[in-house]
Every structure is written in structure tokens, then in C-alpha cells.
Predicted model as a PDB file, atoms N, CA, C, CB and O in Angstrom, pLDDT in the B-factor column:
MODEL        1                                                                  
ATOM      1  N   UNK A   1     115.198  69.425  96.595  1.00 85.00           N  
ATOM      2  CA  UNK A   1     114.920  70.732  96.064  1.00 85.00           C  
ATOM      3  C   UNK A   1     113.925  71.430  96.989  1.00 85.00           C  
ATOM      4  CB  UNK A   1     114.379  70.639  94.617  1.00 85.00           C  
ATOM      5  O   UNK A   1     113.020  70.889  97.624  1.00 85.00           O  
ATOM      6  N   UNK A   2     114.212  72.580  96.959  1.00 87.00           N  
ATOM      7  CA  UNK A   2     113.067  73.238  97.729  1.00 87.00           C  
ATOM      8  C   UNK A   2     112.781  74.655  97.216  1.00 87.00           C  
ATOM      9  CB  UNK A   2     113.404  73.317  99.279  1.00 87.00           C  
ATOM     10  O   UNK A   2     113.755  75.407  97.179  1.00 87.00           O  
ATOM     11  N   UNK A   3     111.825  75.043  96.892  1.00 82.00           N  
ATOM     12  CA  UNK A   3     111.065  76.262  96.824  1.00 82.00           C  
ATOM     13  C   UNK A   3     110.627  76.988  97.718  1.00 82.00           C  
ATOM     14  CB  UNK A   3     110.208  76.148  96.313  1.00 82.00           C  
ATOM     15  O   UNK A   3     110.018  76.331  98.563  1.00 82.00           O  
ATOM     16  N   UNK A   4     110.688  78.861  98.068  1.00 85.00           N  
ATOM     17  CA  UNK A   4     110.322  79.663  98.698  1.00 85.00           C  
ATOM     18  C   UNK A   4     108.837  80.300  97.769  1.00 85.00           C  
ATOM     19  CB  UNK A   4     111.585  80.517  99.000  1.00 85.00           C  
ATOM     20  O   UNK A   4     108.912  80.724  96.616  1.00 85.00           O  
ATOM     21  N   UNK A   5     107.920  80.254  98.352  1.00 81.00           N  
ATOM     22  CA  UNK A   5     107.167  81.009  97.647  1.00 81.00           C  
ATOM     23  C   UNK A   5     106.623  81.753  98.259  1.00 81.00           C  
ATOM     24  CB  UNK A   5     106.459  80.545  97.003  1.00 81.00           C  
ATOM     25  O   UNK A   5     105.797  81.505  99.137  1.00 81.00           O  
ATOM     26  N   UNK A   6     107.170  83.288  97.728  1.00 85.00           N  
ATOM     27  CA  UNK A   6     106.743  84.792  98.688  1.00 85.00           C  
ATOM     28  C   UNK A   6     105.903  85.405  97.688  1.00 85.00           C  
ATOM     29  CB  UNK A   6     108.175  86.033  99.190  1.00 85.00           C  
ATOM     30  O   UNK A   6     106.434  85.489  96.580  1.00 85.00           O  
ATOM     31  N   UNK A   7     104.663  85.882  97.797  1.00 86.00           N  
ATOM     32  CA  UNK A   7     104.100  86.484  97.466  1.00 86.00           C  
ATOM     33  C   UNK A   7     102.703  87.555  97.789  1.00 86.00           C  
ATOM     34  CB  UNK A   7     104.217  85.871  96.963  1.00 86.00           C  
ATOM     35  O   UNK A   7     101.663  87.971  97.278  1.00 86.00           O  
ATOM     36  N   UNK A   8     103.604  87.643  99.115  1.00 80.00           N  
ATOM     37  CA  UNK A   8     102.391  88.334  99.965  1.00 80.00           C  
ATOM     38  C   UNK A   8     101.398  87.934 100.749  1.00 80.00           C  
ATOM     39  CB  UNK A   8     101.725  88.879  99.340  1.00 80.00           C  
ATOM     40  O   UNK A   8     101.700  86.754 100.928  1.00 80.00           O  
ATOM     41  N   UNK A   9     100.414  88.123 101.338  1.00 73.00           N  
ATOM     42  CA  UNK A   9      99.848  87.727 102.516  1.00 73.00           C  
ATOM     43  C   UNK A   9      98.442  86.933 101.450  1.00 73.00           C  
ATOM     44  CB  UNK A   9      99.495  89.247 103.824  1.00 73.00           C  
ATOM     45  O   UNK A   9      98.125  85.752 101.306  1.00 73.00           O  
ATOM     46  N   UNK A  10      97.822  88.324 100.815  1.00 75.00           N  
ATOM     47  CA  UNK A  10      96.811  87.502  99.932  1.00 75.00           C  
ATOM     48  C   UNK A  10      96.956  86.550  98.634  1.00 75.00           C  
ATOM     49  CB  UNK A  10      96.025  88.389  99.502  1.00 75.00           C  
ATOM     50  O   UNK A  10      96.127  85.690  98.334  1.00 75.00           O  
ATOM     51  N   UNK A  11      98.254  86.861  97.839  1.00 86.00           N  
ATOM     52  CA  UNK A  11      98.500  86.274  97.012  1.00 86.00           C  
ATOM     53  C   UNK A  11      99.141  84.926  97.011  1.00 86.00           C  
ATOM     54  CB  UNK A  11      98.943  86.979  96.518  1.00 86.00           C  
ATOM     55  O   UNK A  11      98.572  84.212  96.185  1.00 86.00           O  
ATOM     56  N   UNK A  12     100.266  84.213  97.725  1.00 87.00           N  
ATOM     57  CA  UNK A  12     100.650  83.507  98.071  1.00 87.00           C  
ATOM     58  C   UNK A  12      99.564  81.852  98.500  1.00 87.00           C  
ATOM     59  CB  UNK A  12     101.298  84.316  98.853  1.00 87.00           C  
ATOM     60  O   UNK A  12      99.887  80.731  98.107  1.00 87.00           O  
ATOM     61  N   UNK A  13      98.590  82.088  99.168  1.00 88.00           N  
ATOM     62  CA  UNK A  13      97.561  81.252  99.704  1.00 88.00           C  
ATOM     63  C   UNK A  13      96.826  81.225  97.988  1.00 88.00           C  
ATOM     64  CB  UNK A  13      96.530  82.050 101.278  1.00 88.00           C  
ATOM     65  O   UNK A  13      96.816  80.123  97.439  1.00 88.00           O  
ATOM     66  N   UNK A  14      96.325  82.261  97.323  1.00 89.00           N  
ATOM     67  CA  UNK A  14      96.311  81.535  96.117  1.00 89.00           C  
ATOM     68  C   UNK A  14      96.879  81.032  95.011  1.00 89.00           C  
ATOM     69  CB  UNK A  14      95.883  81.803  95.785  1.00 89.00           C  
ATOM     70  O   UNK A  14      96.523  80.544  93.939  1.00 89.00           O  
ATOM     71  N   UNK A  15      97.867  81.292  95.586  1.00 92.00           N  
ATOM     72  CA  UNK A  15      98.843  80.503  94.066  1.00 92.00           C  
ATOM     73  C   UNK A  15      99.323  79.312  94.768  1.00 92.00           C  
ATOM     74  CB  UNK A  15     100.515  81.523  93.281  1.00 92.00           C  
ATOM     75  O   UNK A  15      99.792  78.263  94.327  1.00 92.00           O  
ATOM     76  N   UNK A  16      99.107  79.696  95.912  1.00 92.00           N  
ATOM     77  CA  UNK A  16      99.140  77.505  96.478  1.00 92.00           C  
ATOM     78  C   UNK A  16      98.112  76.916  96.182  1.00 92.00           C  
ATOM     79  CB  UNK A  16      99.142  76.913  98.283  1.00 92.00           C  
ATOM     80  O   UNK A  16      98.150  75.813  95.637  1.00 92.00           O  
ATOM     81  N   UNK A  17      96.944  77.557  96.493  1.00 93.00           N  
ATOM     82  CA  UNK A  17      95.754  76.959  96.245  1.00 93.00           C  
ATOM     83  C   UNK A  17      95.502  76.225  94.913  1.00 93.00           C  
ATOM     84  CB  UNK A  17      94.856  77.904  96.403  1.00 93.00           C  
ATOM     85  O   UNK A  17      95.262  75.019  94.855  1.00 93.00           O  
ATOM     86  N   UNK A  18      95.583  77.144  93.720  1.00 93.00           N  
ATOM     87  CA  UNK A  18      95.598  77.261  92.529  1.00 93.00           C  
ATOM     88  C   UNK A  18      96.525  76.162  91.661  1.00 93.00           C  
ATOM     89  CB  UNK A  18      95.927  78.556  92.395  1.00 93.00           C  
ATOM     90  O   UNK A  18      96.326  75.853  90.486  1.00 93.00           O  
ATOM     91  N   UNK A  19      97.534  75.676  92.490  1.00 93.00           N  
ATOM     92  CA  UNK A  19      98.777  75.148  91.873  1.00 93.00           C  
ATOM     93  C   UNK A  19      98.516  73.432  92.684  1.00 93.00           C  
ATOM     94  CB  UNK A  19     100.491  76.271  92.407  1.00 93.00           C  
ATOM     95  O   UNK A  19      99.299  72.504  92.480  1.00 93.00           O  
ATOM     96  N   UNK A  20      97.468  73.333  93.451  1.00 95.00           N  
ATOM     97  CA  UNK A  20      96.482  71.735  93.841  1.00 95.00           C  
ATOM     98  C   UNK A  20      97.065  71.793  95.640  1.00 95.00           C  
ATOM     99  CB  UNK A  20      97.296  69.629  92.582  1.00 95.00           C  
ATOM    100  O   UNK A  20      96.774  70.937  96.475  1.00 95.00           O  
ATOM    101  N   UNK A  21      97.735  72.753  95.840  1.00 94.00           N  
ATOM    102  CA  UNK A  21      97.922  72.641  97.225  1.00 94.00           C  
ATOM    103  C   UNK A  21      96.935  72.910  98.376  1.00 94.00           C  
ATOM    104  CB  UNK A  21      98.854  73.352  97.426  1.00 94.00           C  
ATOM    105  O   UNK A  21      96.781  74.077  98.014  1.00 94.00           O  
ATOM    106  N   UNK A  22      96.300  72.840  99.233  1.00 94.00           N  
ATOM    107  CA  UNK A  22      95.467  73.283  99.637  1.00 94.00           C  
ATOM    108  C   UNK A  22      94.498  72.116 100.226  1.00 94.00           C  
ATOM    109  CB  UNK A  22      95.091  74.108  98.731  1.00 94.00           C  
ATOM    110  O   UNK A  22      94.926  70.964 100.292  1.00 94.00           O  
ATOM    111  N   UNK A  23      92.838  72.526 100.762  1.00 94.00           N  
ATOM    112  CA  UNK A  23      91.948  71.579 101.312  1.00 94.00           C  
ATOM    113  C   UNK A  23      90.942  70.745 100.396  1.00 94.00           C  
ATOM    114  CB  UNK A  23      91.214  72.289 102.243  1.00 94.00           C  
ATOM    115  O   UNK A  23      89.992  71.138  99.720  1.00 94.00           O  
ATOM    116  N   UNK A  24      91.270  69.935 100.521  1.00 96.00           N  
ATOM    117  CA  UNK A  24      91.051  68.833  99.261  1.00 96.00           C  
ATOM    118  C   UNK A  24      89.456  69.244  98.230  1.00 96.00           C  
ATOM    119  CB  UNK A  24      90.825  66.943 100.179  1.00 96.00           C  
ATOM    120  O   UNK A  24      89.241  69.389  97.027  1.00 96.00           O  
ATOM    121  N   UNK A  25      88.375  69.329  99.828  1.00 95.00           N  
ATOM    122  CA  UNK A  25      86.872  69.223  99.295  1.00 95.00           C  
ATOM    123  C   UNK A  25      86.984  70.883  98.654  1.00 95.00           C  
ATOM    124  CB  UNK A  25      85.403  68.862 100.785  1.00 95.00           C  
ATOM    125  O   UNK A  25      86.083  71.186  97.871  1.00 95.00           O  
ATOM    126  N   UNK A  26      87.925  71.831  98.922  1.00 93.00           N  
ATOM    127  CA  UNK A  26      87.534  73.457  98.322  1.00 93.00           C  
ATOM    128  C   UNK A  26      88.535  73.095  97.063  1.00 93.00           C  
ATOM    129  CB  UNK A  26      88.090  75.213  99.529  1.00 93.00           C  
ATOM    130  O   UNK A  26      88.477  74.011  96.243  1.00 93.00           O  
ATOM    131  N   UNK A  27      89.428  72.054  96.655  1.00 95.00           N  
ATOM    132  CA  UNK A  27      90.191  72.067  95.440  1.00 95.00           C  
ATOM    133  C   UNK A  27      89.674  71.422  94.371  1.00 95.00           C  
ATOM    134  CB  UNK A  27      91.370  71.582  95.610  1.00 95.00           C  
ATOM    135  O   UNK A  27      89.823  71.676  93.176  1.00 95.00           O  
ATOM    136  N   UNK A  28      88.679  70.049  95.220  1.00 96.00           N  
ATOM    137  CA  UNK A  28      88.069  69.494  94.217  1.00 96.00           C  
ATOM    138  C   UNK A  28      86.769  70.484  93.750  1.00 96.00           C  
ATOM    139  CB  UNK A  28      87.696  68.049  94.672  1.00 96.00           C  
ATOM    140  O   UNK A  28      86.497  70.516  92.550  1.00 96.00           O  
ATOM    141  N   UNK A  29      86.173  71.084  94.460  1.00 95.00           N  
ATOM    142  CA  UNK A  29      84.801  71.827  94.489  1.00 95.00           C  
ATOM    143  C   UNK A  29      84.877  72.657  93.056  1.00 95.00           C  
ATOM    144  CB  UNK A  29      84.615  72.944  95.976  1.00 95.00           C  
ATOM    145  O   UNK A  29      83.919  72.972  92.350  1.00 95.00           O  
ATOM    146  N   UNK A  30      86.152  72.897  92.846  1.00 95.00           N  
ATOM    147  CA  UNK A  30      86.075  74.002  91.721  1.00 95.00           C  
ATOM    148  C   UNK A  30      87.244  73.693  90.439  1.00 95.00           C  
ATOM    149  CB  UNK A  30      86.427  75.620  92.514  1.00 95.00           C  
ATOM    150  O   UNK A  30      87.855  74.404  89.640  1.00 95.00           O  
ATOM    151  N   UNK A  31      87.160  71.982  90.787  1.00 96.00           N  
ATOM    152  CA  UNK A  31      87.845  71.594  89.547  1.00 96.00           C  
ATOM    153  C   UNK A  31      89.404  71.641  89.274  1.00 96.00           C  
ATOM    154  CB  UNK A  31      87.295  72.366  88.620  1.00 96.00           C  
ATOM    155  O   UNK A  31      89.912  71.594  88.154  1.00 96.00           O  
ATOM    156  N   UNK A  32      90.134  71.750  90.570  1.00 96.00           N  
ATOM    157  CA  UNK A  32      91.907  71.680  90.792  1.00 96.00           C  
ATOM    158  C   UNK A  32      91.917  70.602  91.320  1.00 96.00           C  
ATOM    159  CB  UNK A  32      92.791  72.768  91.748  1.00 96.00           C  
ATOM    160  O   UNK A  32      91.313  70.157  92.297  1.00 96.00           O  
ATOM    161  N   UNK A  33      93.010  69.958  90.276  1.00 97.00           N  
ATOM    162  CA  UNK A  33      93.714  68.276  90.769  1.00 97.00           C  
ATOM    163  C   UNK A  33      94.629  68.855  91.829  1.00 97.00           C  
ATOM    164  CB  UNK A  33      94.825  67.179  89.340  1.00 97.00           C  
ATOM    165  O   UNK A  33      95.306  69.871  91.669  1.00 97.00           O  
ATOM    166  N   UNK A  34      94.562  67.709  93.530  1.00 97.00           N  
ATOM    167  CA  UNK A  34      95.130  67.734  94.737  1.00 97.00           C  
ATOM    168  C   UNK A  34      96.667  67.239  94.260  1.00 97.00           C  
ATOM    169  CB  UNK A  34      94.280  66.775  95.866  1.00 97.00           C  
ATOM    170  O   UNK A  34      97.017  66.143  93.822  1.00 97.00           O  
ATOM    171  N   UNK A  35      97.353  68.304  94.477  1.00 96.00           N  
ATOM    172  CA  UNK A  35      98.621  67.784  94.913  1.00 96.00           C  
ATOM    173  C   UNK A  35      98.679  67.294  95.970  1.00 96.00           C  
ATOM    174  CB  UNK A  35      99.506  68.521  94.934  1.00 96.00           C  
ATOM    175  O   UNK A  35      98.709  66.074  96.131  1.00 96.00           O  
ATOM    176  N   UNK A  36      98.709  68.286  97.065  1.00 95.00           N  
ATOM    177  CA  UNK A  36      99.051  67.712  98.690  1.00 95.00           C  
ATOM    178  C   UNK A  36      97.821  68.436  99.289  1.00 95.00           C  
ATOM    179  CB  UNK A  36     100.796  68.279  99.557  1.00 95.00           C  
ATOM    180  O   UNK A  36      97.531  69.611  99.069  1.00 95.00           O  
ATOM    181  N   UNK A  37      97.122  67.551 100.096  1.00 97.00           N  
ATOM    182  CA  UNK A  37      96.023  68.023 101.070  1.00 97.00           C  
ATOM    183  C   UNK A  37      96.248  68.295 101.776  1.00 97.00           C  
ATOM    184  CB  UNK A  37      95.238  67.565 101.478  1.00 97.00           C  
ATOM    185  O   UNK A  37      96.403  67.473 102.679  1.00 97.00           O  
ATOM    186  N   UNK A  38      96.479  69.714 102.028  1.00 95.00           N  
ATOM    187  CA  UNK A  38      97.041  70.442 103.269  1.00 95.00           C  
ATOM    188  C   UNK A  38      95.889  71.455 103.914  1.00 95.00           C  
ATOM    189  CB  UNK A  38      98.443  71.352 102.805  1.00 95.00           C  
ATOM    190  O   UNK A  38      95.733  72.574 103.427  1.00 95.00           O  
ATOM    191  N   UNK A  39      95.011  70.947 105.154  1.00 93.00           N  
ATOM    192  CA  UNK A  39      93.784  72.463 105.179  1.00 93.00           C  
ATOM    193  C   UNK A  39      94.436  73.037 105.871  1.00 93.00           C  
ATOM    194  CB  UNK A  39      92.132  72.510 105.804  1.00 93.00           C  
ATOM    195  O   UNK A  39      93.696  73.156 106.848  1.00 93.00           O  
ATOM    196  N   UNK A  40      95.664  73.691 106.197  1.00 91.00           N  
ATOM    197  CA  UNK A  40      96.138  75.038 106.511  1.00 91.00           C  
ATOM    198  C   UNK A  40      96.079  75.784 105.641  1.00 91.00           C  
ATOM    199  CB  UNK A  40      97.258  75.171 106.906  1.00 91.00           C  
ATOM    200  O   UNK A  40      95.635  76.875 105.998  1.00 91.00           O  
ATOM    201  N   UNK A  41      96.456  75.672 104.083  1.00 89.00           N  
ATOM    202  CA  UNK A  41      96.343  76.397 103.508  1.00 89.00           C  
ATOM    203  C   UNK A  41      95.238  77.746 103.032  1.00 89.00           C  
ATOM    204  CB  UNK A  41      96.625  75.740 103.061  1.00 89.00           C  
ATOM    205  O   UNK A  41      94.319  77.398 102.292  1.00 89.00           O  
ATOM    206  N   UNK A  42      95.270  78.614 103.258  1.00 81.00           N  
ATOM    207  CA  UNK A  42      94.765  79.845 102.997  1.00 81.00           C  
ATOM    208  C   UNK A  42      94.029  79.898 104.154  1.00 81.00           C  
ATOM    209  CB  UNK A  42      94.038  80.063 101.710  1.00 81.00           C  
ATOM    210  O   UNK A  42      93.208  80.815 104.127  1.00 81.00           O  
ATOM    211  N   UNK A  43      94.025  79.083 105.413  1.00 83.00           N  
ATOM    212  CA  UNK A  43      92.911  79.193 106.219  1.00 83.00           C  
ATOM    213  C   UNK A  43      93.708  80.179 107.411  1.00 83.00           C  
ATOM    214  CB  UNK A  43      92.235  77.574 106.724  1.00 83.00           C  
ATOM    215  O   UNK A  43      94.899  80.188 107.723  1.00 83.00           O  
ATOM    216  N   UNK A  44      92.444  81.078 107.992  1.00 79.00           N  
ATOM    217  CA  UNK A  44      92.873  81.718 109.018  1.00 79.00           C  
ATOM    218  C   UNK A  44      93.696  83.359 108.912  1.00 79.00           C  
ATOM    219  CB  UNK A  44      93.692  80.676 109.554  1.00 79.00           C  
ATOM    220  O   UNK A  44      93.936  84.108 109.858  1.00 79.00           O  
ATOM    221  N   UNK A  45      93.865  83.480 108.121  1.00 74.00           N  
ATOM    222  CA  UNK A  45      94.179  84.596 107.252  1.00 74.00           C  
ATOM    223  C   UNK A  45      93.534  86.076 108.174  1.00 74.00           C  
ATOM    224  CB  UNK A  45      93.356  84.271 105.569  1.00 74.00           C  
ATOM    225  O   UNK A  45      92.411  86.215 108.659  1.00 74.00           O  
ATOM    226  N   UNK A  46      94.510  86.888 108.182  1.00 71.00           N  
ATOM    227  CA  UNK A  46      93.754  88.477 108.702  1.00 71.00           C  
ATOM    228  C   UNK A  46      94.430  89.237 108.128  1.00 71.00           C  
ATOM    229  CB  UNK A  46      93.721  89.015 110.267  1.00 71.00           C  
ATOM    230  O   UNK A  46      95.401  89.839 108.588  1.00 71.00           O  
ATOM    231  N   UNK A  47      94.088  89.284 107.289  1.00 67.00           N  
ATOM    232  CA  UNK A  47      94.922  90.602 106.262  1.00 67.00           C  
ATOM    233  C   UNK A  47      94.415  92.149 106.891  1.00 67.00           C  
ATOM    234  CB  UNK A  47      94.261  90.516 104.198  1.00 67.00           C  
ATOM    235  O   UNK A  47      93.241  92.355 107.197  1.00 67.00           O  
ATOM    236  N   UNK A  48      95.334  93.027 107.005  1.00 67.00           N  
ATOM    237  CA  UNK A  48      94.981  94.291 107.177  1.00 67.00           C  
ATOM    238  C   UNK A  48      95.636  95.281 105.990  1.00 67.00           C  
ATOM    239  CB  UNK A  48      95.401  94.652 108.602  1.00 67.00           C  
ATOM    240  O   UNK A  48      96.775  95.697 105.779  1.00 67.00           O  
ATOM    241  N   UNK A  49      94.649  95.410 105.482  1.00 69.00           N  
ATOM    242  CA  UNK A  49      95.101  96.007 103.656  1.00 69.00           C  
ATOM    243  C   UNK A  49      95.278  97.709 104.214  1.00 69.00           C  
ATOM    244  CB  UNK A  49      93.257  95.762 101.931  1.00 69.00           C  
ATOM    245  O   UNK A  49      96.068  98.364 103.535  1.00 69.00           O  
ATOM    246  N   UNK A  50      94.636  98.413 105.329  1.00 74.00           N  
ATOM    247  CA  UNK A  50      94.384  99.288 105.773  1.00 74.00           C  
ATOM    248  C   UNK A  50      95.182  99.644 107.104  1.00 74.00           C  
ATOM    249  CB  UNK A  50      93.224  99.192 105.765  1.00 74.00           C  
ATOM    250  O   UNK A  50      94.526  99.227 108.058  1.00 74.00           O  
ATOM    251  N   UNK A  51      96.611 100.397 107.604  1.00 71.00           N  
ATOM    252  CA  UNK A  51      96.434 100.568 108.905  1.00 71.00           C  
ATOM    253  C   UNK A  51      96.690 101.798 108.585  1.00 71.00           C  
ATOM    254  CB  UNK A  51      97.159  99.838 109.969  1.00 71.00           C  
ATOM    255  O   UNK A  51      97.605 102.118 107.825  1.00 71.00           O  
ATOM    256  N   UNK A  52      95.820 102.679 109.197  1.00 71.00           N  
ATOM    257  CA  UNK A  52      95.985 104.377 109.163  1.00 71.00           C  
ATOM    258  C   UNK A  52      96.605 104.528 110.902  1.00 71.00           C  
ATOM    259  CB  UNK A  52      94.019 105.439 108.802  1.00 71.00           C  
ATOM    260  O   UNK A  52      96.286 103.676 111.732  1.00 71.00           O  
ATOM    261  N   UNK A  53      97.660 105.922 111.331  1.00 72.00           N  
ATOM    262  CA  UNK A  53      98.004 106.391 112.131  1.00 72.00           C  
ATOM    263  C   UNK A  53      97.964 107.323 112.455  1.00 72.00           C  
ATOM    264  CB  UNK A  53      98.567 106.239 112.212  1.00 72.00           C  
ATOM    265  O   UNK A  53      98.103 107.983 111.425  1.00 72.00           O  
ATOM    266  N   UNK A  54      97.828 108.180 113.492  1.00 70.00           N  
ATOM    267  CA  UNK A  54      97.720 109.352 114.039  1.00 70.00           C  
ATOM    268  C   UNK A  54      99.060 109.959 115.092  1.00 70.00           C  
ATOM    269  CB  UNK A  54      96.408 109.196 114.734  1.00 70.00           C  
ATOM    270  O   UNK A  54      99.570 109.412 116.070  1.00 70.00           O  
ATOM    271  N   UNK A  55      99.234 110.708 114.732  1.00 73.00           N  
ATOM    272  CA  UNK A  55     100.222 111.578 115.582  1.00 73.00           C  
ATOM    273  C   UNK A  55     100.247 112.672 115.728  1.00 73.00           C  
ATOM    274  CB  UNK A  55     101.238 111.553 115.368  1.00 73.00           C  
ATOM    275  O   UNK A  55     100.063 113.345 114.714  1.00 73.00           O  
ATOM    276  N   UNK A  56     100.531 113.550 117.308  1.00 75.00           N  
ATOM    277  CA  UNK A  56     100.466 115.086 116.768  1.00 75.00           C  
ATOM    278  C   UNK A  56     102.078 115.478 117.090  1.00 75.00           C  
ATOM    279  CB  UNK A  56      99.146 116.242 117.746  1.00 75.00           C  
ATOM    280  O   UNK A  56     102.739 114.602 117.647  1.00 75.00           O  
ATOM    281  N   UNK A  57     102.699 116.678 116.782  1.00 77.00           N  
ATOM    282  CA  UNK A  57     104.146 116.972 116.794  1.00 77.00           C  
ATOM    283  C   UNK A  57     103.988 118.455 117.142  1.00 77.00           C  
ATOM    284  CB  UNK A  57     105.003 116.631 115.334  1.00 77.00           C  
ATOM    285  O   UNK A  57     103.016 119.043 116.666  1.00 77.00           O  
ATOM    286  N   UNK A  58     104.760 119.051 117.846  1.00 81.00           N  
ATOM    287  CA  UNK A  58     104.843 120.104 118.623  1.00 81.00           C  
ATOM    288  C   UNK A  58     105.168 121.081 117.184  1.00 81.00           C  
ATOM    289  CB  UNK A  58     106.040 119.956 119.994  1.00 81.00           C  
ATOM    290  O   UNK A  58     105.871 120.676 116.258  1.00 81.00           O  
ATOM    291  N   UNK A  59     104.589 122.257 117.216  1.00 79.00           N  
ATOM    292  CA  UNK A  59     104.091 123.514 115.980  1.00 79.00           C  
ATOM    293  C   UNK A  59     105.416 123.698 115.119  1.00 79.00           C  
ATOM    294  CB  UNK A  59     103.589 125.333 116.767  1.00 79.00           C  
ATOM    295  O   UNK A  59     105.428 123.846 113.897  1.00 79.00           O  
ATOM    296  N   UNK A  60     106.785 123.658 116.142  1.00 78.00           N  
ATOM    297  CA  UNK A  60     108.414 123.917 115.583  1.00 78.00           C  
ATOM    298  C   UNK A  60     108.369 122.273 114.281  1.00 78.00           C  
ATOM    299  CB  UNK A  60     110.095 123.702 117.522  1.00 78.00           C  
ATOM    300  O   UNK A  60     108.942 122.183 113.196  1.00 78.00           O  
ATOM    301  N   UNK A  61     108.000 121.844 114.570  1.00 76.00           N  
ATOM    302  CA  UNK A  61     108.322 119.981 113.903  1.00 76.00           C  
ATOM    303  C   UNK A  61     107.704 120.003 112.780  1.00 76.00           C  
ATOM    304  CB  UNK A  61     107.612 118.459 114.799  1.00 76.00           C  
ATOM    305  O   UNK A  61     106.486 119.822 112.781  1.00 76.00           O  
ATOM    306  N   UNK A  62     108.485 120.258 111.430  1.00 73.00           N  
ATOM    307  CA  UNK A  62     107.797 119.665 110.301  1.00 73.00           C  
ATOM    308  C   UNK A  62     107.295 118.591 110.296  1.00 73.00           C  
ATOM    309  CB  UNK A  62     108.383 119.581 109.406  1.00 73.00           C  
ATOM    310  O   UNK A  62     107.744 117.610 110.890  1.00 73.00           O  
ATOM    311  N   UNK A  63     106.151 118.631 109.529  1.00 73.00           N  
ATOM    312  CA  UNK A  63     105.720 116.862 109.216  1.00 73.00           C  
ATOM    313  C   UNK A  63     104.677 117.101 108.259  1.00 73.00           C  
ATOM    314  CB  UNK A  63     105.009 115.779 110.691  1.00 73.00           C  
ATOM    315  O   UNK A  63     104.417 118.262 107.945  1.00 73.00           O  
ATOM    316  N   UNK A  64     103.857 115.841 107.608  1.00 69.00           N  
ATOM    317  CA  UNK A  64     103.244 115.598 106.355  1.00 69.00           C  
ATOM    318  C   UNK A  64     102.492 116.621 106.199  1.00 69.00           C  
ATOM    319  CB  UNK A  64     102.532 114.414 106.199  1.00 69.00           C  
ATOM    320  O   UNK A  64     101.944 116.762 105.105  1.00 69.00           O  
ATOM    321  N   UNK A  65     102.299 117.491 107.141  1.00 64.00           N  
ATOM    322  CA  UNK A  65     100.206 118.182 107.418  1.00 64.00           C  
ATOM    323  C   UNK A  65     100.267 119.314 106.107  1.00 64.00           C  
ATOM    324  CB  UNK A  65      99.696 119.551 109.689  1.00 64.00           C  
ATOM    325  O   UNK A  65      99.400 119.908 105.466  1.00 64.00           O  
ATOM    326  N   UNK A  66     101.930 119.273 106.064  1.00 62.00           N  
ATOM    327  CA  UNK A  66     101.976 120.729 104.823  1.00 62.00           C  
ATOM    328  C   UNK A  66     102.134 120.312 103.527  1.00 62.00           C  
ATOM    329  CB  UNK A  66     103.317 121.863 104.963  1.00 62.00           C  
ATOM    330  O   UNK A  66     102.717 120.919 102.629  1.00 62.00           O  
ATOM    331  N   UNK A  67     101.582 119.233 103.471  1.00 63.00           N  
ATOM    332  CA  UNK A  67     101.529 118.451 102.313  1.00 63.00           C  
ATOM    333  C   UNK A  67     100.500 118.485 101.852  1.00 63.00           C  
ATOM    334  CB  UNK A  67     101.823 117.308 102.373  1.00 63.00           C  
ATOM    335  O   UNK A  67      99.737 117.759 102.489  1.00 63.00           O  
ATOM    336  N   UNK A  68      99.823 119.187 100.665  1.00 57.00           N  
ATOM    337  CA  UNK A  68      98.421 119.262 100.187  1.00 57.00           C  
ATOM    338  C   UNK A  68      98.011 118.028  99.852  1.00 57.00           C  
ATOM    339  CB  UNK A  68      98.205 120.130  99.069  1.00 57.00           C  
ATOM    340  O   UNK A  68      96.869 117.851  99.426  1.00 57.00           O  
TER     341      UNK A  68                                                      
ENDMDL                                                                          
END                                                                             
């Protein structure tokens, strides 16, 4: 059997975590029985919750700017 578990960049690492997967001394630390001691889990992570962009478009070119 095998399971996919997608749930996003931040969510995913805790519902492994949460569910005993994860680095043993941060699962025991807060009281989750180890399934599998895995310290990849949640480690290393760079979430970018934020990417803003800039563009300019020649005066003829609709685009967002006339958007209040």
C-alpha cells in the first residue's frame, strides 16, 4: 500500500510530524509516539508565502493598474 500525502509546503511536514513521523528527540520532546525516525522531516524548509512582481507595459496594453 502506499500513500501520497499532499498538503502543501507548510502543512504536509506537520501532519507527518504530528502523525509520529519525523526526528525522534523533537517527537518525543512534545509527547508524539515515533513511528519512523526520519530527521528529514520538516527540516530545511523555505517557504515563500510572499512573491510580489513588477512589470511595466507600454500605455496601449491593458493591465491590472486600472484596477482600484
Amino acid at each position: 500500500m502506499e500513500v501520497i500525502l499532499a498538503a502543501g509546503a507548510l502543512q504536509t511536514s506537520k501532519i507527518l510530524e504530528l502523525s509520529g513521523f519525523g526526528r525522534r528527540d523533537l517527537l518525543e520532546k512534545h509527547g508524539i509516539p515515533v513511528v519512523i525516525d526520519n530527521p528529514h522531516v520538516g527540516e530545511n524548509m523555505q517557504d515563500q508565502p510572499i512573491v510580489c512582481q513588477n512589470f511595466e507595459v507600454a500605455d496601449a496594453i491593458p493591465s491590472a493598474d486600472i484596477f482600484p
